[in-house]
C-alpha positions as CSV (number, residue, x, y, z in Angstrom):
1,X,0.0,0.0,0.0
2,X,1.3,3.5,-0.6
3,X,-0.5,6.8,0.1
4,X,0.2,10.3,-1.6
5,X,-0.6,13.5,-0.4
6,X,-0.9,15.9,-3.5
7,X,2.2,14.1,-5.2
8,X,4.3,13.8,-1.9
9,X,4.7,9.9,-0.5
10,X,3.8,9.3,3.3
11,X,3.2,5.8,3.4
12,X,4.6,3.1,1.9
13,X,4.2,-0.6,3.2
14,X,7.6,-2.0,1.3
15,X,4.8,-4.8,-0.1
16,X,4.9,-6.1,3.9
17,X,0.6,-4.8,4.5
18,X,0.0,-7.7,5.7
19,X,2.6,-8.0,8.3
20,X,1.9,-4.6,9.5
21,X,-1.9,-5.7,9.9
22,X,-1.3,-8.8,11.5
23,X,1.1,-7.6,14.0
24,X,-0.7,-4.2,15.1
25,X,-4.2,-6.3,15.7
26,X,-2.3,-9.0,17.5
27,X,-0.1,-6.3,19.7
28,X,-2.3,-3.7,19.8
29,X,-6.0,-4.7,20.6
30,X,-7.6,-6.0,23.8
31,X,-9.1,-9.3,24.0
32,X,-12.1,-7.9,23.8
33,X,-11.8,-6.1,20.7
34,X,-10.3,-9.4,19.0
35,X,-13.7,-11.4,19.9
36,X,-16.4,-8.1,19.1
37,X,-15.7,-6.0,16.7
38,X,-12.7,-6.9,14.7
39,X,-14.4,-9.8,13.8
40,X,-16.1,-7.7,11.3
41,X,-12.7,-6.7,9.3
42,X,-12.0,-10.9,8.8
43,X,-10.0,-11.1,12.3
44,X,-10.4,-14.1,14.0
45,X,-7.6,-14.7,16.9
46,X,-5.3,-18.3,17.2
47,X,-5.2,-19.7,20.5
48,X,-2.1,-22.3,20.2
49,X,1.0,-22.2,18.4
50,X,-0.6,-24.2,15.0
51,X,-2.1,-21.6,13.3
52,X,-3.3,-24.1,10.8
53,X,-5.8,-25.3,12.9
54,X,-7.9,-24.3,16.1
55,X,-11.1,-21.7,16.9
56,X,-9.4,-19.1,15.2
57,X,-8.7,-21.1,12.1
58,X,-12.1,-23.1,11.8
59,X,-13.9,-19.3,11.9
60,X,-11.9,-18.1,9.2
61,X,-12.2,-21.4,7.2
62,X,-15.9,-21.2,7.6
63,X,-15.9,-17.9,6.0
64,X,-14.5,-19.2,2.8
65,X,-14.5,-22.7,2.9
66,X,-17.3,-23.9,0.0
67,X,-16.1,-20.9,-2.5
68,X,-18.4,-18.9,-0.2
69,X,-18.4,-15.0,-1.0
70,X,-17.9,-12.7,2.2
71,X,-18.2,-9.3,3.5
72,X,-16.1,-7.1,5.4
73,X,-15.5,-4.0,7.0
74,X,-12.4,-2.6,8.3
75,X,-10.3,0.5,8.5
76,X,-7.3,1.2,6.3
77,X,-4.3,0.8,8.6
78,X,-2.0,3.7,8.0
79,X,-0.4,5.9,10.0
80,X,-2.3,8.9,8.2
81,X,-6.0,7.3,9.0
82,X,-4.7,6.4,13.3
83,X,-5.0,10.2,13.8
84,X,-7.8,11.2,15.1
85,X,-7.7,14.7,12.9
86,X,-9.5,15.5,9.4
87,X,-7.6,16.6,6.7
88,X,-8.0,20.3,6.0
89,X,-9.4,20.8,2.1
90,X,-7.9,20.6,-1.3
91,X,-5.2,17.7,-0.2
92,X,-5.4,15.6,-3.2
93,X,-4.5,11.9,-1.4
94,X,-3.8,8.9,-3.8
95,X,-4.0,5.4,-1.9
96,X,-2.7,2.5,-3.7
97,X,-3.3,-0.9,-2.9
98,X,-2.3,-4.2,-4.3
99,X,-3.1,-7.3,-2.5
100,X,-0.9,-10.1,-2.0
101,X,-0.9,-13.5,-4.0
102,X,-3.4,-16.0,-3.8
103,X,-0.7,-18.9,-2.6
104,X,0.1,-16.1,0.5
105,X,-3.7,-15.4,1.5
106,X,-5.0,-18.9,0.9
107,X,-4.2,-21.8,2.9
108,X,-5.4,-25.2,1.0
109,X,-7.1,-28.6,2.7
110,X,-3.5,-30.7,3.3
111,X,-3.2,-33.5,1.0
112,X,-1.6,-37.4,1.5
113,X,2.4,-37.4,2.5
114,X,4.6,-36.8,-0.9
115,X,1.5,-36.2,-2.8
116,X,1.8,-32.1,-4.1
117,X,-1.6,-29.7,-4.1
118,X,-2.9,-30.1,-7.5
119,X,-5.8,-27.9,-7.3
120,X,-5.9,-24.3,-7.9
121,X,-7.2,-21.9,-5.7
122,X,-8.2,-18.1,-5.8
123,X,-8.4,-15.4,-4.0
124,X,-10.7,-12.9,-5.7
125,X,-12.2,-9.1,-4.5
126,X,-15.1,-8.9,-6.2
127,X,-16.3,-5.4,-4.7
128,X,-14.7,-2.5,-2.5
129,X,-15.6,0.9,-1.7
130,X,-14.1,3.5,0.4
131,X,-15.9,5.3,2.6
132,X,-15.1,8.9,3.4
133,X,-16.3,11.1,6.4
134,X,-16.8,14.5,5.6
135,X,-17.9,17.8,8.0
136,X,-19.2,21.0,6.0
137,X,-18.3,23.5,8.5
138,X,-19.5,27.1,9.3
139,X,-18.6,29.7,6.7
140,X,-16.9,32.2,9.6
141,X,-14.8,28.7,10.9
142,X,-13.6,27.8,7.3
143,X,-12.4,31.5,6.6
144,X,-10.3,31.2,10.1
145,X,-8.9,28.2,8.8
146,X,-7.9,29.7,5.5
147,X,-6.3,33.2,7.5
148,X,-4.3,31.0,9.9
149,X,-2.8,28.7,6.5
150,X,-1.9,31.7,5.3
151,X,0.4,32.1,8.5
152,X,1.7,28.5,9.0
153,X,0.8,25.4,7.4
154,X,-1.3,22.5,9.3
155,X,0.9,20.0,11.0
156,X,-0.3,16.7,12.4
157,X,0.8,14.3,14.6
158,X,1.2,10.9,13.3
159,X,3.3,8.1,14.5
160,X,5.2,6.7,11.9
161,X,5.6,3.2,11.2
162,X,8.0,1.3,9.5
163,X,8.4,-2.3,7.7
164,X,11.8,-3.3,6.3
165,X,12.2,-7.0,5.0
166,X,15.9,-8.7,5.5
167,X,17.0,-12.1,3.8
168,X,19.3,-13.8,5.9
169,X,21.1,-16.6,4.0
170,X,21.1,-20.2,5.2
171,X,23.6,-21.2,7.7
172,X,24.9,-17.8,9.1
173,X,25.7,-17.9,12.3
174,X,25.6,-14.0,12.7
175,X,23.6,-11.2,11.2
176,X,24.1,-7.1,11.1
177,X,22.0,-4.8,9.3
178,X,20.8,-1.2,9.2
179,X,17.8,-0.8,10.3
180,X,16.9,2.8,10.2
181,X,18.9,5.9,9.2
182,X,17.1,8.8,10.2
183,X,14.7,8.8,13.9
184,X,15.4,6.6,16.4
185,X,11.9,4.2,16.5
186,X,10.2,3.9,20.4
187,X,9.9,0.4,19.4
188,X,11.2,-2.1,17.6
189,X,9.5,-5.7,17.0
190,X,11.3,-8.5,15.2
191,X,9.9,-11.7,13.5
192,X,11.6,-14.5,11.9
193,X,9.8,-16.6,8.9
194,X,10.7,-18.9,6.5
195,X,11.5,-17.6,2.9
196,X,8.9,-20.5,1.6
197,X,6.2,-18.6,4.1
198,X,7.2,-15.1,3.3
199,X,6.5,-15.6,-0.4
200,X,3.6,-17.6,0.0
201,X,2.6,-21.4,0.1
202,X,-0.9,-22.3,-0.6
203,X,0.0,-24.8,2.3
204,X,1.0,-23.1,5.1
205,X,0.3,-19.5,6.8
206,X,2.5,-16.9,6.1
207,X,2.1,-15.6,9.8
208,X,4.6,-18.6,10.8
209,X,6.8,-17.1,13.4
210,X,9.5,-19.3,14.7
211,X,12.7,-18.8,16.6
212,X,15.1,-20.3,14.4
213,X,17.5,-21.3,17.2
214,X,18.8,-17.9,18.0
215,X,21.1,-17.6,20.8
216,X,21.6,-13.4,20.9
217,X,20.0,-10.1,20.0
218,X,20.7,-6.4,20.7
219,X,20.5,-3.4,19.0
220,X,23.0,-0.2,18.5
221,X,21.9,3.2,18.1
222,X,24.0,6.4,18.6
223,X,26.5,4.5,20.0
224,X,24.8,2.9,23.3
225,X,23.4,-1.0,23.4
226,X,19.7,-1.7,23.8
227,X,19.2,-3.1,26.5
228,X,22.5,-2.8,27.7
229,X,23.2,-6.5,28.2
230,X,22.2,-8.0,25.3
231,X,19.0,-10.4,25.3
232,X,20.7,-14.2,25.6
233,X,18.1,-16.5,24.9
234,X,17.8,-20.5,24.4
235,X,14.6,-21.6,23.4
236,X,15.2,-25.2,23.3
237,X,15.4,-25.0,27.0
238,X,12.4,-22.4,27.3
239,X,14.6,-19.6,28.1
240,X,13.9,-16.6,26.3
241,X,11.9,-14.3,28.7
């Protein structure tokens, strides 16, 4: 997804949406909200580790499960639209969205051991609309609005987020990368998948977090280690609190 304000980029997803989705609704709702009303946007939560199967699982399934057609509503998860203020007039915004591949959204009914999925299936949008809220205000307001742009222009206060992807190549032992240049982020929040998953396997969920066996983490910024002793973990041994 990428938004544009009257030609000038503020959002861009680096193709990772659905990462960003899944991890703010998982991290950032209550337990309530993930049984009420988020159900209504396609959320259902996973209770266990298998995310292949389980309450969370079956509901989706039973969404889609005959070629059924469904309906949802949700909000579009930018940083722009988690503000709580309205843009002033003439701002010219251009969203883009692409959605992901059908092997990445879909997950298909497993088949016999050594016998691949031969059947095809699709993921299709057959309808969307965007709905817009609007406020005509009083004729007096909007002229105050107009004198004070003339003065300084309207700044809002949106919490940026940020997705980068990183390929780390079988059998490395250690990894180092960049991972931002300019701000220093108020939080950071790893997660390790597959490649096979991260690309999309009409067999398995893309939302496959695993450990991978790793031993240390820690992150450098300015010069000073957070947290200052590194985070040793071993999760063979269920250590990694």
């Amino acid at each position: 997804m990428r938004i544009s304000i009257n030609g000038r980029e503020v959002f861009n997803s680096n193709s990772l949406m659905a990462y960003k989705s899944y991890l703010s609704h998982e991290l950032s709702f209550s337990t309530t909200a993930k049984n009420s009303h988020l159900n209504v946007a396609g959320y259902y939560g996973d209770t266990g580790l298998n995310l292949q199967a389980g309450i969370g699982f079956n509901s989706r399934k039973a969404r889609f499960g005959t070629s059924n057609t469904a309906q949802f509503m949700a909000k579009i998860d930018a940083d722009l639209f988690n503000q709580p203020l309205y843009l002033i007039n003439h701002c010219e915004i251009d969203i883009e969205i692409l959605p992901n591949d059908s092997r990445f959204v879909l997950i298909a009914p497993p088949t016999a051991a050594g016998i691949p999925q031969t059947n095809r299936y699709r993921f299709e949008v057959t309808n969307c609309k965007l709905y817009v809220k609007k406020v005509d205000i009083m004729d007096g307001l909007a002229l105050d609005i107009a004198k004070k742009l003339d003065i300084k222009p309207a700044r809002y206060a949106i919490r940026k987020t940020m997705m980068k992807p990183l390929f780390i190549s079988q059998g490395r032992y250690e990894f180092n990368a960049n991972l931002f240049m300019d701000q220093i982020p108020r939080r950071i929040i790893l997660g390790l998948v597959s490649n096979n998953d991260y690309v999309g396997a009409i067999d398995r969920s893309p939302f496959n977090f695993q450990p991978f066996n790793i031993r240390e983490i820690s992150i450098i910024a300015n010069g000073r280690s957070y947290p200052q002793a590194s985070y040793d973990l071993d999760f063979p041994n269920g250590k990694f609190a």
